[in-house]
N, C-alpha and C positions, 0 to 999 in steps of 0.2 A: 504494500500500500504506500510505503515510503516512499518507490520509485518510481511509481506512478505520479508524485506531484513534482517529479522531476524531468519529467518529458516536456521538451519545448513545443509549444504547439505552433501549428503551422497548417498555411491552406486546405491540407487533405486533414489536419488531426488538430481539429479545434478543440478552445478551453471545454466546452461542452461535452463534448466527446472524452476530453479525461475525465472528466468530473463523473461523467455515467460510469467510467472503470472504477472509479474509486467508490462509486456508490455500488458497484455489483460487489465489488472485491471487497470490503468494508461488511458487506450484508448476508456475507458466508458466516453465519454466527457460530457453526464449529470449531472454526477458526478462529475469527475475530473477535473473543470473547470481552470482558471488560476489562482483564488485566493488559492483553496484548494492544487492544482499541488504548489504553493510559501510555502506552512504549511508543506505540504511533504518533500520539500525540508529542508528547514529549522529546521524541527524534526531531517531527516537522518543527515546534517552536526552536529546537538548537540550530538551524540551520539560519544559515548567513545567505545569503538572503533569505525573509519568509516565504516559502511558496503562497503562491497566487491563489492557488485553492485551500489556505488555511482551514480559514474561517469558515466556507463551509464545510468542507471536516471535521470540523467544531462542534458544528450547528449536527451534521449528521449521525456524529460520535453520541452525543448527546440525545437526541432520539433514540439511536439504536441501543442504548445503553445510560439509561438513566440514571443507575450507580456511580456515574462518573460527574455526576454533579458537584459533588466537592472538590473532588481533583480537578475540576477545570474551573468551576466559580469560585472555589473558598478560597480562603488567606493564603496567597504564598501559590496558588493556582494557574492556570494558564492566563488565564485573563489578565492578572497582573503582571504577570511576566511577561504580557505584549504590553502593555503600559510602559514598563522597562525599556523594550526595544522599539517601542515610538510608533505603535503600530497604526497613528492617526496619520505618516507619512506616505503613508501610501493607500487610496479612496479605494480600490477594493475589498482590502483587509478594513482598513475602516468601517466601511460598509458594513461589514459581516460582523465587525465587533459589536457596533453600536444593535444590529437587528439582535445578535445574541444578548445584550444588554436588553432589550425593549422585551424580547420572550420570556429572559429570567432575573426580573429588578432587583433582588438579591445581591448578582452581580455586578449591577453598576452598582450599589455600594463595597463593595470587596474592593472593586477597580478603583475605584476613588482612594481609596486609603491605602494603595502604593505609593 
């Protein structure tokens, strides 16, 4: 799933197009269970640059696994940790922050107190 948000996209293989692999490949829940869906997470936030499809990731980690609610909104969480790395710099990840902030208000207060 990691390296799937590391494919450049391009005319034939647009951002949509991955984003559908990582929604198939994400929703093999034999696989993808809660612990490995938090390693996922946790890889994509380390990476320099953030991938473009973060934040939905995020969004979809989170659906598919609602146990990861702390690990990604509470204290010391993903959410903060893009606060950290400035993740208002760039309008897609933005985007995607603030929608996962409006889903779960929770997390805009976590995020605020980084």
């Amino acid at each position: 799933a990691v390296a799937l948000h590391k494919i450049q996209q391009s005319k034939e293989l647009g951002l949509r197009r991955i984003a559908e692999a990582v929604e198939v490949c994400l929703g093999e829940r034999s696989v993808f269970h809660t612990q490995v869906l938090a390693v996922v997470l946790q890889q994509l936030v380390d990476q320099t640059p953030l991938p473009i499809l973060l934040m939905r990731t995020v969004l979809l980690c989170l659906r598919l696994s609602p146990g990861l609610s702390d690990f990604v909104l509470g204290n010391g969480g993903i959410l903060q940790r893009l606060v950290a790395k400035q993740v208002w710099t760039v309008p897609p990840l933005w985007e995607g922050f603030l929608r996962c902030c409006r889903q779960h208000p929770a997390a805009a207060a976590a995020a605020a107190e980084s």
